[in-house]
N, C-alpha and C positions, 0 to 999 in steps of 0.2 A: 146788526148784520150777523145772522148765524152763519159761521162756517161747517160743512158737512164732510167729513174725513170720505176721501176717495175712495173706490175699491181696491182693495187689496192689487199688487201689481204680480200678472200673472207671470209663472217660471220661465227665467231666460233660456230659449231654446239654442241649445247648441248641437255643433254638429257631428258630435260623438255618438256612434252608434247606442242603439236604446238595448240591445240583446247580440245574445252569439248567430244567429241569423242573417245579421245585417252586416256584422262582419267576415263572415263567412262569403258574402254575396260580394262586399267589397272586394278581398281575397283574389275571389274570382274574377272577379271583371279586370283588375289590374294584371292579373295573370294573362288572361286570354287577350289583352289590350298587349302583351309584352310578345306574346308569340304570333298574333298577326302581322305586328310591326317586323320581326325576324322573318317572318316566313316573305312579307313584302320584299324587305332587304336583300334576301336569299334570292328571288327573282331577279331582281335587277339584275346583281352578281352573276347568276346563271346568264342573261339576255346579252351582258357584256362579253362573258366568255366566248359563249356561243359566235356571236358576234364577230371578238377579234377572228376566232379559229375559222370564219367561212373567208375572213378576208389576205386569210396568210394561207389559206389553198387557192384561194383566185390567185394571188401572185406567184405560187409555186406551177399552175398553170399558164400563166403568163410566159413566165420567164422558160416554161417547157417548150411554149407556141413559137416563142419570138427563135428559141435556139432552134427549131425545127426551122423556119423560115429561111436563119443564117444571119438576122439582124445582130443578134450579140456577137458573133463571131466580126461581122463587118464594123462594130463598133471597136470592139478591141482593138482588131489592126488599125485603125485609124486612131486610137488612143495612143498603142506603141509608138506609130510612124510620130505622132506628135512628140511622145515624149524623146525620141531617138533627134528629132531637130533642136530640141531645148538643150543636148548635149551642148560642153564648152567644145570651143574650136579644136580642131587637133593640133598638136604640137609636133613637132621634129624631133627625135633624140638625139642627145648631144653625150656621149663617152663620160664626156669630164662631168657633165652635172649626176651620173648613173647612182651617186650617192644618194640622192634625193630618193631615185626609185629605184624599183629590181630592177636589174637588167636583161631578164627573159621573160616573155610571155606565156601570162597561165595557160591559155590556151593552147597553141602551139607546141609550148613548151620548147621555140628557138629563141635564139642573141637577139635583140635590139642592134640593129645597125647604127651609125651615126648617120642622122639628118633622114631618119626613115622614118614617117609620119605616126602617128602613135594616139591616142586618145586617153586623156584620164579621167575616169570619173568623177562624178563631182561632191560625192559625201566622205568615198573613203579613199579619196586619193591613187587608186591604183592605176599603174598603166597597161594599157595591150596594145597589140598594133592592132591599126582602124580596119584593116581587111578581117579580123580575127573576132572585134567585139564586137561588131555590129549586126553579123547574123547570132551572135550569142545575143545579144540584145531585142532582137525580132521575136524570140521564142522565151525568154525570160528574164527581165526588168530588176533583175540583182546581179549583185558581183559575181563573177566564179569566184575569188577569191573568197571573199566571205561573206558573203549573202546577204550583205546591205542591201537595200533598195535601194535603186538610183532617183528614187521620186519621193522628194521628202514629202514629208507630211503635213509642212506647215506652210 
């Protein structure tokens, strides 16, 4: 049995470019592949923008329409009146306890009587009399005193 030596094994192709041509064209392509991809991206970005800003004029319109109507206004009062019921009970003043609080009303600016009905807030502890805070209260939901909110937050 004769054996016959094969042909030669032809050069392993690899895939390194063969000249400055091809990599030049490589170059290219990964270039323009890098700034299609940017310029996509950049749309989207733009389609979002765009997007949020027609939808926070719809509600700046909204919220124009409803106050024209008087719905926010009817809603406030009836939030007030709500939170003006969640007040603690009133209290009486009593002379001998006056250590506890002031003894004159920021409003007013008169005495605390003894046993003359009185309200105190419920964050910062201040008193007024009930005839005093509660149209203070119809028109603005903090202390005179100091500007606490009377509606916590939590």
């Amino acid at each position: 049995m004769v054996f016959q030596a094969s042909p030669p094994v032809a050069a392993h192709h690899t895939n390194h470019p063969r000249n400055v041509f091809d990599v030049l064209m490589n170059i290219a392509y990964y270039i323009s592949s890098a700034i299609i991809f940017l310029l996509i991206v950049g749309g989207i970005v733009f389609f979002i923008h765009c997007f949020v800003l027609c939808i926070q004029l719809a509600l700046r319109k909204l919220v124009v329409f409803l106050q024209r109507v008087g719905i926010l206004q009817a809603l406030e009062e009836r939030n007030k009146k709500m939170v003006l019921k969640t007040l603690p009970p009133l209290v009486k003043f009593r002379a001998h306890e006056s250590v506890l609080y002031c003894s004159t009303c920021a409003i007013c600016l008169e005495d605390f009587k003894d046993r003359e009905f009185c309200q105190i807030l419920p964050l910062c502890n201040h008193m007024f009399h009930s005839n005093c805070i509660r149209p203070w209260l119809i028109n603005n939901l903090k202390c005179p005193n100091c500007r606490t909110s009377i509606v916590s937050l939590a």
